[in-house]
GUVEXTOR-66270 format. One line per 2 residues: number of its first residue (from 1); for each residue x, y, z of C-alpha. Coordinates in Angstrom, 2 decimals, always signed. Layout:
N
NUM	X:Y:Z; ... .
END
This chain:
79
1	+34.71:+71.10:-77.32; +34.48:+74.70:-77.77 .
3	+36.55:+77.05:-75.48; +33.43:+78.60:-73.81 .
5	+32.36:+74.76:-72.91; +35.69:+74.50:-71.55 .
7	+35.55:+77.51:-69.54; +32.01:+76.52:-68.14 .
9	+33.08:+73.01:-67.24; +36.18:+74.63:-65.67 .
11	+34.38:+77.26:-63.57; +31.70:+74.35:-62.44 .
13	+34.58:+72.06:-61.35; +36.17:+74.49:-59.26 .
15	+33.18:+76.12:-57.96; +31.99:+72.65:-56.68 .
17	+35.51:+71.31:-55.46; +35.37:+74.43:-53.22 .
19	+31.46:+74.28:-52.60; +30.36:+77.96:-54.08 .
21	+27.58:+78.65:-55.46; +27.15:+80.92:-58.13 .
23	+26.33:+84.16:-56.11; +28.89:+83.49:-53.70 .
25	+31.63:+83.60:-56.46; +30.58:+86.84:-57.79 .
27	+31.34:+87.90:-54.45; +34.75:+87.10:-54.30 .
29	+35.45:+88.12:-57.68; +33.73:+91.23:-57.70 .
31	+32.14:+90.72:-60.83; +27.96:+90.25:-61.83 .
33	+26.54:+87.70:-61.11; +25.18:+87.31:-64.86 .
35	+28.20:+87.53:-66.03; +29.51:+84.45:-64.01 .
37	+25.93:+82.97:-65.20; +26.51:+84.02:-68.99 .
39	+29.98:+82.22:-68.88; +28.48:+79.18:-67.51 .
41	+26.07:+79.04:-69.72; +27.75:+79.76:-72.29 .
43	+25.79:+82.45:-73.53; +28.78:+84.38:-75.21 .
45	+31.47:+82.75:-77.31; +34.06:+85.07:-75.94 .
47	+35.25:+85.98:-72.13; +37.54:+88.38:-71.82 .
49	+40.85:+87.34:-69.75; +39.97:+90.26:-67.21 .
51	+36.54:+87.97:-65.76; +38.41:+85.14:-65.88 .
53	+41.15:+86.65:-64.33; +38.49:+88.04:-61.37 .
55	+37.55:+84.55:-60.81; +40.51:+83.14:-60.54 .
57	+41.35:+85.95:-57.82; +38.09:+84.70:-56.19 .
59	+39.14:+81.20:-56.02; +42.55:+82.30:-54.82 .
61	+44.13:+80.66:-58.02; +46.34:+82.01:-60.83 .
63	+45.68:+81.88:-64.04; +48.12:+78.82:-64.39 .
65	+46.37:+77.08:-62.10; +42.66:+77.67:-63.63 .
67	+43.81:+76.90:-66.96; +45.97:+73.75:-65.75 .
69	+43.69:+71.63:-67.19; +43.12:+68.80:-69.70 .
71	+40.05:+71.19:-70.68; +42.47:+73.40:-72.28 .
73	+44.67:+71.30:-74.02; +45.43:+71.75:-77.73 .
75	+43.78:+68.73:-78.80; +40.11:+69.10:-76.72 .
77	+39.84:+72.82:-78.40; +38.06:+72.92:-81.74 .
79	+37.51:+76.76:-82.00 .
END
């Protein structure tokens, strides 16, 4: 899978383990809400570390913890 797939699946699976929707998480990460949209959608192949560092703030995560998972292992990324 491509890195933005991974980071949309990601994002999905911890937005529904902690039952947010969308809006809500552009609340507590103080960024758009398209932008949270446009990385779920994967409407850009890129995402800065700063958003995804916002949403991890949101979720009350760090970055270890977003990106602890099989998602992002070497062998799942083809980009």
């Amino acid at each position: 899978m491509t890195l933005a797939e991974a980071l949309s699946l990601r994002i999905n699976q911890l937005m529904e383990e902690r039952n947010l929707t969308q809006y809500r998480l552009a609340q507590l990460s103080g960024l758009a809400e398209t932008t949270i949209a446009d990385i779920r959608k994967m409407r850009n192949k890129g995402t800065n570390i700063q958003n995804i560092n916002a949403i991890a703030q949101g979720l009350e995560i760090d970055l270890t913890e977003f990106f602890n998972s099989p998602l992002f292992s070497r062998e799942n990324i083809i980009d």
